[in-house]
N, C-alpha and C positions, 0 to 999 in steps of 0.2 A: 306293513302294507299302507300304500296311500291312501289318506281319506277319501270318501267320495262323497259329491257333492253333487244338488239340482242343478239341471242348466238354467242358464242364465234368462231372463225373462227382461234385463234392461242390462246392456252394454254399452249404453251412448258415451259414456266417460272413456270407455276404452277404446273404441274407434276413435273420438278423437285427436286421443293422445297419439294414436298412429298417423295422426293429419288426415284420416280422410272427411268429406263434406259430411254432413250431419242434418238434422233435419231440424235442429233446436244448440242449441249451446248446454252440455251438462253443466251441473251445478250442487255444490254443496259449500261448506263452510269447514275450514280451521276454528278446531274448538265446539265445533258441535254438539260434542256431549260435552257440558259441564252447566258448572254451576246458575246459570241464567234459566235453567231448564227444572222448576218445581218438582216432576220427578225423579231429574238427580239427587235430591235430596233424600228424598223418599227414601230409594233403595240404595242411599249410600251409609243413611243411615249413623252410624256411632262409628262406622271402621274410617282407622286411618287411611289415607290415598292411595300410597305405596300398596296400603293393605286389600285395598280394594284393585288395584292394576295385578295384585298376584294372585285374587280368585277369579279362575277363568268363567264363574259363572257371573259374578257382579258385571266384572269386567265386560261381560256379552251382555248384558241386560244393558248395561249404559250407553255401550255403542250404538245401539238399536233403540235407544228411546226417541231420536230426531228423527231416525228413520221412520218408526212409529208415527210419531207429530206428525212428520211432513209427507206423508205418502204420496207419493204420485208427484211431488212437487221436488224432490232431492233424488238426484244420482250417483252416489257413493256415502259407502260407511266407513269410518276410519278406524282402527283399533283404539280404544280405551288403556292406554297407555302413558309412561310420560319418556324424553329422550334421556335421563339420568339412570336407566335404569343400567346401561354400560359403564358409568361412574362404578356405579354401585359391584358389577360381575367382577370389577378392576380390583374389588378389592376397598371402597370407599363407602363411610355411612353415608348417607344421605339422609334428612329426614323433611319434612315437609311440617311449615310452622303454619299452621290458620292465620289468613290475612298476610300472610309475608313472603308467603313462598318456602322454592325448596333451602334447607340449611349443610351444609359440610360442616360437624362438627369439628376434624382436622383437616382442613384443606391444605394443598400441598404447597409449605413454603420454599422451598427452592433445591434444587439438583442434587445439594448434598443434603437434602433432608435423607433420612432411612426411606421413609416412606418411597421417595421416588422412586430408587432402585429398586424396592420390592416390587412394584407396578409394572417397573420394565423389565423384571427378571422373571415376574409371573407369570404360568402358564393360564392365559385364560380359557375355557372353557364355557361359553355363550350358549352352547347345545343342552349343556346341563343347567348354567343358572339362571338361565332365562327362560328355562323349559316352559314355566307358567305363561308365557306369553305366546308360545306357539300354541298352547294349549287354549288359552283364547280364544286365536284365529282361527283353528278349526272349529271351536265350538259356537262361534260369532258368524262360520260360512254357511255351518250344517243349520243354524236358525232362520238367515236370509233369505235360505231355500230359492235365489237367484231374483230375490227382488232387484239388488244394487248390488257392485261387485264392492270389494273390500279393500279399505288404503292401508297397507304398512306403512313404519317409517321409522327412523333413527337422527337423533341428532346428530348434526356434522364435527366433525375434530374440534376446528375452530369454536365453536360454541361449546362443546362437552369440556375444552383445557380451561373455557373464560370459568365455568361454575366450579371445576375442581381445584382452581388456584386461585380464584374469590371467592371461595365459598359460599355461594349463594349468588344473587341477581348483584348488580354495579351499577352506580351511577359514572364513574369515573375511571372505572378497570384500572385499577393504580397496577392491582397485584400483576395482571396478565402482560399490560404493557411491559412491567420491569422485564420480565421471562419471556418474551418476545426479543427485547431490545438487548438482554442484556446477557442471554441466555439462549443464545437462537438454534444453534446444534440442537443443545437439550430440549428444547421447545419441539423443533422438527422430531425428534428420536420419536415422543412420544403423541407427538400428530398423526407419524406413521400408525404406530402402534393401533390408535383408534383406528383408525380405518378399515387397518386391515380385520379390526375385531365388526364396524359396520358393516365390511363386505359380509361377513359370515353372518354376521345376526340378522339382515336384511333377506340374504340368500335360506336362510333356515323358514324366517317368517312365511316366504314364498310357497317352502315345500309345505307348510302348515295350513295354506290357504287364500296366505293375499295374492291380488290379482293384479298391484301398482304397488308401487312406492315411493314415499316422497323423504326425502333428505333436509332436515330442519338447520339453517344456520340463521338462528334468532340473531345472533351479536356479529352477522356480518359487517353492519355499517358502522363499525366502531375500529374498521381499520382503513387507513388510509387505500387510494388505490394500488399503491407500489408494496404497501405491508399486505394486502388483501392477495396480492400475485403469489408474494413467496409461505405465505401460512395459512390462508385459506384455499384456494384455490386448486393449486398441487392435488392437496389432498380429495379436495371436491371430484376432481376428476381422476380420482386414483380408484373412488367408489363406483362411477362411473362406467371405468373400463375393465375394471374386474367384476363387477358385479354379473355381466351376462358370461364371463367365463365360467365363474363358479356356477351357476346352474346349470349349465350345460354340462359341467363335471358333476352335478347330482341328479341329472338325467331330468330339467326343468325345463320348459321353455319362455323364454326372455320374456318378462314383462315392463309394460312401460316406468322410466322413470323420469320423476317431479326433483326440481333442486327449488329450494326456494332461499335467497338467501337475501332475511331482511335490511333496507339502510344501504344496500351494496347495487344503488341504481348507475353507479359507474361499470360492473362490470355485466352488464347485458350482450354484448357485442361478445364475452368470450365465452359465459356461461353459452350462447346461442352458439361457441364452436364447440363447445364440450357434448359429450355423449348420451345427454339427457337429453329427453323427449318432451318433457314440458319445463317450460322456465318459471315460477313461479315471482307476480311482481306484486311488491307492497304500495299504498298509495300517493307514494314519491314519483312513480314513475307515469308518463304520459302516456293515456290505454294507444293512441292513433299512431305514435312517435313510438313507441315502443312495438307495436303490430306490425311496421314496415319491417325493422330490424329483425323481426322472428321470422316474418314470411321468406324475407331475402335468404333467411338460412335454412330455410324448412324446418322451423321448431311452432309449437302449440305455445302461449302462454295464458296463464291463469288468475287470474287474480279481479282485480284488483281495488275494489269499493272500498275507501274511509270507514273502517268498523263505526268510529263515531258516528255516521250517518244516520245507523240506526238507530241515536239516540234522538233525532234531530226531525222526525214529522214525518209523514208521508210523501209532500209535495217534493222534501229534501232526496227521499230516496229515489223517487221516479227520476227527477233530475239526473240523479249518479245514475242510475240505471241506463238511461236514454242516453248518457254520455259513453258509457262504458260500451255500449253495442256498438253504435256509431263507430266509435274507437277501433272495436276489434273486429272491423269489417264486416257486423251485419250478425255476428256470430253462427255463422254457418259451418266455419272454418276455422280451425287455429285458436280455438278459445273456451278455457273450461273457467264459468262465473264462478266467483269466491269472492272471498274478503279480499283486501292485501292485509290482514294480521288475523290473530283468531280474533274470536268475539271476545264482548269484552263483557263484567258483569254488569246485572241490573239491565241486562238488555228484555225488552218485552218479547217471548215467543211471538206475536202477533207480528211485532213489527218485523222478525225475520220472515215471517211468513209470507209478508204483503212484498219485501222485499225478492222471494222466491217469483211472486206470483209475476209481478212486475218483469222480473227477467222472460219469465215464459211470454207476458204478452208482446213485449217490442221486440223480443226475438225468435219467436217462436210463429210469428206470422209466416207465410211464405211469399 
């Protein structure tokens, strides 16, 4: 049986991810629950990360601590999650080092390793390994009780092959460039492969409770624009347009989707022809330059304040703030405020706060 859930008491995010006028621009953050956040600590306590993304109840307590903080002031929750967690259903350890991030103890060195084939030959199963994360989302919707609606989200191919074949974060992506350039069949086989595993993990979250979702390509801008066509992209919109088929084949109906793909401010013009509903831009891109090109195609964009800012005074943030409205025509229309990246640590609650409050007042006037 489908769960059930309170109606919703604030929808602004999802109107207008639909494009219609709005009465304020919603607003939340990339990274909102984490570690900048003193009660993340609290109730995360001694468990590992991983260990904490697979108890549905940590898991909903973290996601709902900003929401907590910021009441009245944030319009959407994001699942308490991370995108590796498909590495991992694939068949990949994963573990997550304090201070360094996540680790691939054997990442995959190339085509004829065993390993690959076993990857491509496996059946995977996202319904069952991932079960703890739909279990989450219901249990993170049924607590909101319809304060803010709820963000899913999966990392993109292109980003999920950079960690599996560098094992961990890059300065230089030596390993993925080679398997790109040198390797490109084998490269696409299994860019496919994720996707078609994102459609289904995305499309499951859905029937679990999220109301959006957003598609993470952190390591977009590490490919040129002509590499970015043939091995990011494709696949970006392969989630895209199967993703509203598969719900409809699980008897869902279509909700909005976020691409966000960092560093990749050359490809604006095609994400805006692709099938998502909000473009998601990091702080490379021009909010007023970049707002013409989304209107002319009828897409929302989201983004886009210098996380840095936050580090940098009050007068610094009004600044961004006052620019970013301006920018996205007043935000009435076409624009959900965010970072352009998550936050980052040692950020002062306070300061995102004033940062929150700041968007309501220059935009939120009528």
């Amino acid at each position: 049986m489908a769960p059930q859930f309170e109606p919703m008491k604030n929808d602004l995010i999802l109107r207008t991810a639909r494009g219609e006028k709005v009465e304020r621009p919603p607003m939340w953050v990339m990274r909102q629950a984490g570690r900048y956040l003193p009660e993340y600590h609290e109730a995360k306590g001694k468990h590992d990360f991983f260990d904490c993304c697979r108890s549905p109840e940590i898991a909903s307590t973290l996601t709902l601590q900003p929401i907590e903080r910021f009441a009245g002031l944030i319009d959407a929750a994001i699942i308490f999650s991370d995108i590796l967690v498909i590495p991992q259903a694939m068949g990949m350890e994963v573990i997550m080092i304090d201070k360094k991030g996540p680790h691939f103890p054997e990442p995959l060195a190339s085509p004829d390793d065993a390993q690959y084939k076993d990857i491509m030959d496996r059946k995977v199963d996202v319904k069952e390994s991932l079960d703890y994360v739909y279990k989450a989302i219901t249990l993170t919707r049924q607590k909101l009780k319809g304060r803010v609606p709820l963000i899913g989200f999966c990392g993109a191919p292109w980003t999920l092959l950079s960690y599996m074949v560098e094992g961990g974060g890059s300065k230089m992506f030596i390993q993925v460039k080679t398997w790109i350039f040198k390797y490109p069949k084998e490269s696409q086989a299994l860019l496919q492969k994720i996707a078609e595993l994102c459609v289904e993990y995305l499309a499951l979250q859905v029937v679990a409770g999220a109301q959006m979702v957003q598609v993470f390509d952190s390591w977009a801008g590490e490919l040129s624009p002509s590499s970015f066509r043939i091995f990011s992209l494709p696949y970006l919109q392969y989630i895209a347009d199967n993703l509203p088929k598969r719900l409809e084949e699980l008897g869902q109906e279509k909700v909005p989707m976020t691409v966000f793909a960092k560093g990749a401010w050359y490809a604006l013009e095609y994400l805006c022809e692709s099938n998502y509903d909000v473009i998601g831009l990091d702080w490379l891109q021009d909010p007023a330059e970049a707002y013409k090109v989304a209107q002319a195609k009828g897409k929302v964009l989201q983004g886009n304040a210098d996380p840095g800012v936050l580090y940098g005074g009050r007068e610094a943030i009004t600044m961004v703030v006052k620019e970013m409205v301006a920018g996205f025509g007043g935000g009435k229309q076409g624009w959900i405020a965010n970072l352009g990246h998550g936050i980052t640590p040692f950020v002062k609650p306070d300061d995102l706060r004033f940062f929150f409050e700041e968007i309501h007042k220059y935009a939120g006037a009528s």
